[in-house]
C-alpha positions, 0 to 999 in steps of 0.5 A: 752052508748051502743057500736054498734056491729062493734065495738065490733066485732073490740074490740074483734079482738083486745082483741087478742094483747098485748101491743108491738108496731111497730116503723119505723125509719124515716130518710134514706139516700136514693140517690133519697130524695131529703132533702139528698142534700144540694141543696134540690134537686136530682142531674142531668145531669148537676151536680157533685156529692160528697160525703165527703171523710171522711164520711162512709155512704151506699146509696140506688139508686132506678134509674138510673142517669145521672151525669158529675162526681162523688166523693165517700167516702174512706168507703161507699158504693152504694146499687143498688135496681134494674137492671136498677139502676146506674150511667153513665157520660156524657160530654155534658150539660142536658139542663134540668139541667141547668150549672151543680153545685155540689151537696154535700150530706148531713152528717147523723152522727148526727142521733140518736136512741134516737131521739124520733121525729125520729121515728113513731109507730102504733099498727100493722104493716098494720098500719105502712105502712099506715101511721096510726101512734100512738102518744106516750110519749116521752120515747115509742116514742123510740123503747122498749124492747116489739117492733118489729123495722122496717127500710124501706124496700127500703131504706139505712140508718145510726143511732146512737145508743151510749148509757152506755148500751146495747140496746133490742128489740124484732125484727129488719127489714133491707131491707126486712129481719127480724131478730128474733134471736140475732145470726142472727142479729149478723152476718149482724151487722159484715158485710159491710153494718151492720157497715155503718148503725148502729153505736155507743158505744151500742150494738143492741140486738134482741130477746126479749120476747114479752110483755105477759101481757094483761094488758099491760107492761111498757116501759124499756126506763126511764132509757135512759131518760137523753138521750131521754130528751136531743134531745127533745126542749120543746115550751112555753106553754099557758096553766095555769097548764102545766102538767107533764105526766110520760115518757113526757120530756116537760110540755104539755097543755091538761089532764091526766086520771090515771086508777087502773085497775083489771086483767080483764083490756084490754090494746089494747080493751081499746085503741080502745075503746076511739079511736072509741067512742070519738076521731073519734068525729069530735070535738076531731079530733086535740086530741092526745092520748097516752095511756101507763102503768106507774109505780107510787109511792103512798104516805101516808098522801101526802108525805111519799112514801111507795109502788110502783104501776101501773097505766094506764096513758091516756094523752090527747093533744089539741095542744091549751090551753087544752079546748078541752081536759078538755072536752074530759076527762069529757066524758072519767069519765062518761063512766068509772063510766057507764061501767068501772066495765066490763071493768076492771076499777076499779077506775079513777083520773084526772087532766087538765092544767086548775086546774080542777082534780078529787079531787076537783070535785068529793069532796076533802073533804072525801079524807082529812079526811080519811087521818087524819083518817088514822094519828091520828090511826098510832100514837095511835098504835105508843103511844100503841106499846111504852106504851106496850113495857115499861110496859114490860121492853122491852123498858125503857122509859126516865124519865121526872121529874115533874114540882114540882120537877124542881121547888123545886129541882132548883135554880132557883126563881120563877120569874127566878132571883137567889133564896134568901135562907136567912141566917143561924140561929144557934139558930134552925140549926140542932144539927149535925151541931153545935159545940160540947157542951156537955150540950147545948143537954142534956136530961135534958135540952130538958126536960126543955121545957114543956107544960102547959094550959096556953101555950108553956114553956121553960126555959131560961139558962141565969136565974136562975131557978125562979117561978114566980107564987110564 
């Protein structure tokens, strides 16, 4: 598959990027949006406006308003954005207002930074402002330690961050001013405003480095997953074999595409690369790809851990039963056998929510017999190292007596009953173990057992000594 000069020259251009995103938050409490009010609509002329009076909240005002009263907060405060913005009351019915009611503005303290449906990423900042968003697994779809942070440049908010431990990223826009160094951002933190915007048990830090690595970086957010996962209501799912993906709080319908990668991999020309080629597809256009570096313990023999490694994970969404994602996976396989080599792909596995994976479509077969292969030599080198080590005295084996042995030795008959062992004939005892007579032993009277060609003789003490051959 051969790509055509643009998008080459575009997969250049953006060979220059690392892997940081920009995220925005979303929600403001900005007096003209209208979802700040519990009427769904902007106050007028009419209306009386309160705000609750236990409640802190900073409140942006692009206009000016007409209103019959207003009721402020004990601590808060109203943000003018221009010359001609404010407030002024008037006694006398609007008449495009109606009878007046009172509008009460909505509370913002719920809102949390560890929200991920309360954020939007995009590559570049162009993006961002352009509405070109960038979808993401949950844990990247909150800010990383990698990202800049953006808060609209016109606009107030109040956020949440509460957390068991400080939060990082790299910067932090507010109305316009960007913060870049933590002592900086530390000082408008302290500052009326600061307080009523950002608040929680965390501290928010910025200044961290930049993600350097071409290949991309790994988000640090797991360890907020509890966090993240709780503000995250996950949908049934229609799909056979719901899939997992690293970083996801929910099981998703759709594919998955682990890549090895080299050092020569692109993390961002990769993006654009499948972004371009097959997702601007009219076919693919309600796919969703979220593309991330992921660390994954590999196994030896399927269950026992023994190193850690990274992989590109390529999550592919159809927002359906995962049809179209299957399909768009097949494309993605067959463009890296073409051209994965010079592009730093070294190899690629995937699953789907219908059961299709690449072990089984690219033959499970050679994988099951290397890994026997692979068993059986890890337990003659084991059976050797022993043999060795005993041969050496360095280690002692236990010794294992011989069935003979245990048969002999035992007390135990052959057909597991008590063994019969008859009963004692003083006749053929031992000599030791008979009562002391002096001459039943002698050596004449051994002697008087005697050999002949006719047979075995011996004499009998209760006759007297007789030849009978005489």
């Amino acid at each position: 598959m051969a790509l055509g000069h643009g998008v080459l020259l575009l997969l250049l251009y953006f060979s220059l990027f690392t892997d940081a995103l920009y995220k925005q938050w979303i929600p403001d409490t900005n007096f003209e949006n209208s979802t700040n009010w519990d009427k769904g609509s902007i106050p007028c002329g009419s209306d009386q406006v309160a705000f609750a009076a236990g409640r802190r909240v900073s409140v942006y005002v692009e206009e000016s308003h007409w209103i019959a009263g207003m009721s402020l907060p004990v601590d808060g405060e109203l943000i003018l954005a221009l010359s001609g913005s404010g407030f002024a009351l008037t006694e006398t019915e609007d008449p495009d207002c109606g009878s007046g009611v009172i509008a009460q503005f909505k509370d913002s303290e719920s809102l949390k930074w560890f929200d991920p449906s309360l954020w939007v990423a995009a590559s570049t900042s162009d993006d961002l402002h352009r509405g070109r968003y960038q979808f993401s697994v949950h844990e990247e779809s909150v800010p990383c330690q990698f990202d800049d942070v953006e808060f609209r440049e016109a606009s107030s908010f109040r956020v949440d961050i509460s957390s068991d431990r400080d939060v990082s990223v790299k910067t932090v826009s507010v109305l316009g001013n960007k913060f870049t160094q933590n002592s900086d951002f530390g000082q408008y933190l302290a500052s009326k405003s600061g307080k009523l915007q950002f608040h929680g048990s965390a501290s928010l830090n910025v200044g961290a480095s930049g993600c350097a690595d071409i290949t991309g970086c790994i988000c640090d957010n797991s360890r907020n997953r509890d966090k993240i996962c709780a503000n995250v209501k996950c949908e049934s799912l229609a799909c056979k074999y719901p899939l997992h993906p690293v970083g996801h709080c929910c099981g998703v319908c759709g594919a998955i595409v682990n890549l090895q990668f080299s050092s020569a991999f692109n993390f961002e020309s990769y993006r654009q690369r499948l972004l371009h080629l097959f997702l601007s597809q009219h076919k693919y256009a309600s796919v969703h790809m979220a593309m991330s570096k992921v660390s994954k313990q590999q196994k030896l023999l399927e269950w026992v851990f023994f190193r850690s490694s990274q992989e590109i994970q390529v999550l592919l969404l159809d927002g359906k039963s995962g049809n179209l994602a299957d399909s768009l996976t097949q494309d993605i396989v067959k463009d890296i056998h073409s051209h994965g080599s010079n592009i730093g792909i070294e190899q690629a596995e995937f699953q789907t929510s219908s059961g299709a994976s690449s072990n089984h479509r690219q033959g499970s077969e050679p994988g099951v017999v290397v890994g026997a292969v692979v068993g059986v030599l890890v337990i003659v080198a084991f059976l050797s190292v022993l043999v060795l080590l005993s041969r050496r005295r360095v280690l002692k084996m236990p010794f294992l007596p011989s069935l003979r042995s245990m048969k002999n030795s035992g007390d135990i008959g052959e057909l597991g009953g008590p063994l019969d062992h008859g009963f004692d004939n003083p006749m053929f005892d031992k000599p030791t173990m008979m009562p002391e007579e002096p001459e039943l032993y002698a050596a004449d009277k051994i002697k008087a057992v005697t050999l002949t060609p006719s047979g075995v003789h011996f004499v009998n003490p209760v006759y007297d000594e007789f030849d009978f051959n005489a």
